[in-house]
C-alpha positions in Angstrom: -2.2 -32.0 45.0 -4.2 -33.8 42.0 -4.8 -32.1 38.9 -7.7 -30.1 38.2 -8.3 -33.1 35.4 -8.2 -35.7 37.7 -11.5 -37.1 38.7 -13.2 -36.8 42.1 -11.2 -33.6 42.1 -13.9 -31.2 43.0 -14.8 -30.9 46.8 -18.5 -31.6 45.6 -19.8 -35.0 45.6 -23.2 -36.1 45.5 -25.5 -38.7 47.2 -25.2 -41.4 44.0 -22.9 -44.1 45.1 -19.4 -43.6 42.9 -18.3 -45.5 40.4 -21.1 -48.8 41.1 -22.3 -49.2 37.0 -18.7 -48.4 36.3 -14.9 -47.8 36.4 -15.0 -44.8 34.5 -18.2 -43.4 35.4 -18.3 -41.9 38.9 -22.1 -41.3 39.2 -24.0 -42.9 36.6 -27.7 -41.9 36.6 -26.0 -38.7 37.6 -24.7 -38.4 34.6 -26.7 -40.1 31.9 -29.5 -38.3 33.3 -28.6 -34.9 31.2 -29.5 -36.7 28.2 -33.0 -34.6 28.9 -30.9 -31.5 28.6 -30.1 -32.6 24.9 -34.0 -33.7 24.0 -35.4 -30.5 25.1 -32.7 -28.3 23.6 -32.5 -29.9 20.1 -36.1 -30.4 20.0 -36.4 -26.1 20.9 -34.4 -25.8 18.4 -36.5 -27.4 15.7 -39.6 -26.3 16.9 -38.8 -22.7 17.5 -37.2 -22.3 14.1 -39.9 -19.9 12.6 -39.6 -17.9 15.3 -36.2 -17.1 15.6 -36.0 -16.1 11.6 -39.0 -14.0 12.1 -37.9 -12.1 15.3 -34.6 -13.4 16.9 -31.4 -15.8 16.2 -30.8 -15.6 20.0 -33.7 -18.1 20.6 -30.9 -20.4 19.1 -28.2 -19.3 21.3 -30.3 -19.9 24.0 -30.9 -23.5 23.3 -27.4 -24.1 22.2 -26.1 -22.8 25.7 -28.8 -25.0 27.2 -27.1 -28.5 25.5 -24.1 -27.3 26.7 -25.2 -27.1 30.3 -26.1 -30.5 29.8 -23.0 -32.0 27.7 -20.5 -30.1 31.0 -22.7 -31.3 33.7 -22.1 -34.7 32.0 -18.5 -34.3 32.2 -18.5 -33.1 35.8 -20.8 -36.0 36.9 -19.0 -38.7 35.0 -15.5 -37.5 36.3 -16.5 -35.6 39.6 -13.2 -33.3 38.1 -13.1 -29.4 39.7 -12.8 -28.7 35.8 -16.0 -30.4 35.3 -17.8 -28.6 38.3 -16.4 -25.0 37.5 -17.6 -26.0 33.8 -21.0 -27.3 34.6 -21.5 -24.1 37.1 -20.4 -21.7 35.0 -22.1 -22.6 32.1 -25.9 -21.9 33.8 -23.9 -18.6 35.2 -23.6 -17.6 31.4 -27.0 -19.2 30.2 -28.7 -16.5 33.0 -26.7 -14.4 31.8 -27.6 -14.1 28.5 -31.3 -14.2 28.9 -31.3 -11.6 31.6 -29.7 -9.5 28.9 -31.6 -9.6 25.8 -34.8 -10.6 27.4 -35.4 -8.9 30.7 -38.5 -6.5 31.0 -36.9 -2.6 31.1 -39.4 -2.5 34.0 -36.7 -4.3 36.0 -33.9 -2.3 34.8 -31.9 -0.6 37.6 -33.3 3.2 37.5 -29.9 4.7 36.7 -29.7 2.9 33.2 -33.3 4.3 32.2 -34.7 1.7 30.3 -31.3 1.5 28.1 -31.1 -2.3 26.7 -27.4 -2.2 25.6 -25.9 -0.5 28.7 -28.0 -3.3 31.0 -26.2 -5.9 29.0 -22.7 -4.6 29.5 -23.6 -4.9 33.1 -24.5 -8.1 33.2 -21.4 -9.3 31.2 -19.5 -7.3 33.7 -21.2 -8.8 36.5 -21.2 -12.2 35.2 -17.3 -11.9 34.2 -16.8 -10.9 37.8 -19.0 -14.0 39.4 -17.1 -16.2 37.2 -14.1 -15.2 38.8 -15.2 -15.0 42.6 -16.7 -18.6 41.9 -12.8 -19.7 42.1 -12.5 -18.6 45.4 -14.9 -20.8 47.1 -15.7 -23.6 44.7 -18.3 -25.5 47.2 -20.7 -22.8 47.8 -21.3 -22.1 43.8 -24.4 -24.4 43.5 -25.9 -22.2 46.4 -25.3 -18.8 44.9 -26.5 -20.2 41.6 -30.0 -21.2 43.1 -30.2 -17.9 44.5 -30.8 -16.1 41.9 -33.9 -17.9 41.5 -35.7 -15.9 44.2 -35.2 -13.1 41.5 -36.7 -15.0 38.8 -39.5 -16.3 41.1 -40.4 -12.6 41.7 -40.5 -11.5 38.3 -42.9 -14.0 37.8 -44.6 -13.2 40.3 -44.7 -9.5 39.1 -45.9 -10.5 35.5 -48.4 -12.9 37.1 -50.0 -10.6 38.8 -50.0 -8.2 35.8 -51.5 -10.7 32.7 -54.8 -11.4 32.1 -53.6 -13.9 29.8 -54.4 -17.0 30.9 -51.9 -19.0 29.1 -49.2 -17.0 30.5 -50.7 -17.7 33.6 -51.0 -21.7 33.4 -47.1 -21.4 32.3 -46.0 -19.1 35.0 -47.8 -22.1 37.1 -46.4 -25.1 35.5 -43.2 -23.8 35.5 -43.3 -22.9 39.2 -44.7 -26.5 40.0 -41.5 -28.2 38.0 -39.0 -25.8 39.7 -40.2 -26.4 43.4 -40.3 -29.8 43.1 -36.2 -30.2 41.3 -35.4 -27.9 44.0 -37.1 -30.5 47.0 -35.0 -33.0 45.2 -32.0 -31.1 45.1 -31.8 -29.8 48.1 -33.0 -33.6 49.6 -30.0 -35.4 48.2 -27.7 -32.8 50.0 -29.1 -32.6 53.0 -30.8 -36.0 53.6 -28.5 -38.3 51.5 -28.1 -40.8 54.6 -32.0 -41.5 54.7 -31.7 -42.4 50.6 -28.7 -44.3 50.9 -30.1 -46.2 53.7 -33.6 -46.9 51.7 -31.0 -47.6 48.3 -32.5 -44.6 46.6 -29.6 -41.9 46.1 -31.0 -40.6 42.7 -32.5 -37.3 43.7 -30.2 -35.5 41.8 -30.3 -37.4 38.5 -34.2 -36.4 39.2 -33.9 -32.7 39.0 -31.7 -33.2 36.3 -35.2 -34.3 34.3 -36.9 -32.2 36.1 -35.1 -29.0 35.6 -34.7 -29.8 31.9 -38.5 -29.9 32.0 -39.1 -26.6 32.9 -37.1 -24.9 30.2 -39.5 -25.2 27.4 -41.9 -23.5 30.1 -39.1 -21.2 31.0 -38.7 -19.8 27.2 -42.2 -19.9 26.5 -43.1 -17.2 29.3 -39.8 -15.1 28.2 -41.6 -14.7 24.8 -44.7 -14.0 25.9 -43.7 -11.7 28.2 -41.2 -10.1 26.0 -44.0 -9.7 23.1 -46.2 -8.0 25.7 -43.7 -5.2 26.2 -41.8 -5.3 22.9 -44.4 -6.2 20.3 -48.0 -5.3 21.4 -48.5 -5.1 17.7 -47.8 -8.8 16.9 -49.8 -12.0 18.6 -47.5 -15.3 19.8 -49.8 -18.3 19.4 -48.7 -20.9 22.2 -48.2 -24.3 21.0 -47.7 -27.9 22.7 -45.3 -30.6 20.9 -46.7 -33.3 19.8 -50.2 -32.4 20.0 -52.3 -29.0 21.0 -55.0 -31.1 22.8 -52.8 -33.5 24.4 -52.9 -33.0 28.4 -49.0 -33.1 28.6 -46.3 -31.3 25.9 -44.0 -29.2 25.4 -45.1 -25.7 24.9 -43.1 -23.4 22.6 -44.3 -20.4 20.7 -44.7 -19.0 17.1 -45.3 -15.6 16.1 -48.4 -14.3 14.2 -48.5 -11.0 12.4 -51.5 -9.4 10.8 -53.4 -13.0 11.2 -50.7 -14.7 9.0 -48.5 -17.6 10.9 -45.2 -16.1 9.7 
């Protein structure tokens, strides 16, 4: 039985031939792909700075969790090790985690915990504590249940679209939506139609959504701001911003917070 370690350990494998750049990289765009994970994390890091002095430090354990999504899936892709797939999985478990519980709208709260913050994030670390250990029981299906809780997501957003007249909030929501749909089409393409990419020598599909998915993060924490300003500080305005330049067509959008009309 090989070790947990070993590589091409994990029952997952994706549609990337193995080990074709190299002998000790199983799939190699696969892998190097994440690189995006660490531009968009470091770079949220910098750029929401202000902010997270001003309101929150957990801005900076979001990004920090978000790297490390990107250094384990790395690992799992490079070795194709169970250790690296339980990592890689388990770390977006705990990133959803972590921003359900300090930035969900009390709207959403389950009725029973009346609008109660800290007894909504004991739940979700209960929950989440239990997930992680269920997601030992049947390893292959853990990718599934982790793209399932975006139907949750996708209906808050809806919810909140629906609700702003913001129309900022609303081209994000939009964006967002647009990057997510199309990582999941390539996702779900390179494990359901891998024989059609392998026979046309394009088995990269996943090492897309790895840019792709990256991508929408900055759009991701952007609309949690918002909307959490919307509900938690009516009395304060969040200016949206776009790295490197306001008026170019394409950045990355982050936020900084305004108080009294002073930029703090």
């Amino acid at each position: 039985m090989p070790s947990i370690f070993s590589y091409q350990s994990s029952e997952v494998d994706w549609c990337e031939d193995n080990f074709k750049h190299s002998e000790l990289v199983a799939e190699f765009y696969n892998t190097f792909s994440n690189v995006s994970f660490f531009f968009f994390g470091s770079l949220l890091l910098v750029l929401m700075h202000p902010y997270s002095k001003q309101r929150s430090r957990n801005i900076q354990g979001v990004c920090v969790l978000f790297m490390f999504i990107g250094l384990f899936s790395m690992y799992f892709h490079m070795t194709l090790s169970f250790l690296g797939q339980l990592l890689d999985e388990l770390s977006i478990l705990w990133l959803l985690a972590y921003n359900y519980g300090l930035w969900m709208p009390r709207c959403y709260f389950p009725a029973f915990l009346k609008g109660n913050r800290s007894h909504f994030s004991w739940l979700v670390v209960v929950t989440t504590v239990i997930s992680s250990f269920l997601s030992l029981l049947r390893p292959v299906a853990n990718a599934y249940a982790l793209n399932s809780i975006a139907l949750h997501i996708l209906y808050m957003l809806h919810q909140e679209y629906k609700k702003t007249s913001n129309k900022e909030l609303k081209h994000l929501i939009e964006v967002s939506v647009i990057l997510w749909a199309t990582a999941m089409t390539s996702w779900i393409s390179d494990r359901a139609l891998c024989g059609f990419w392998q026979r046309i020598h394009f088995s990269y599909l996943h090492s897309i959504w790895h840019l792709l998915i990256s991508a929408t993060f900055p759009y991701g924490m952007a609309i949690m701001l918002l909307v959490d300003a919307q509900y938690e500080m009516p009395e304060k305005t969040l200016k949206l911003r776009y790295w490197p330049c306001d008026t170019w067509p394409v950045g990355v959008p982050y936020v900084e917070l305004h108080d009294n009309g002073k930029c703090c």
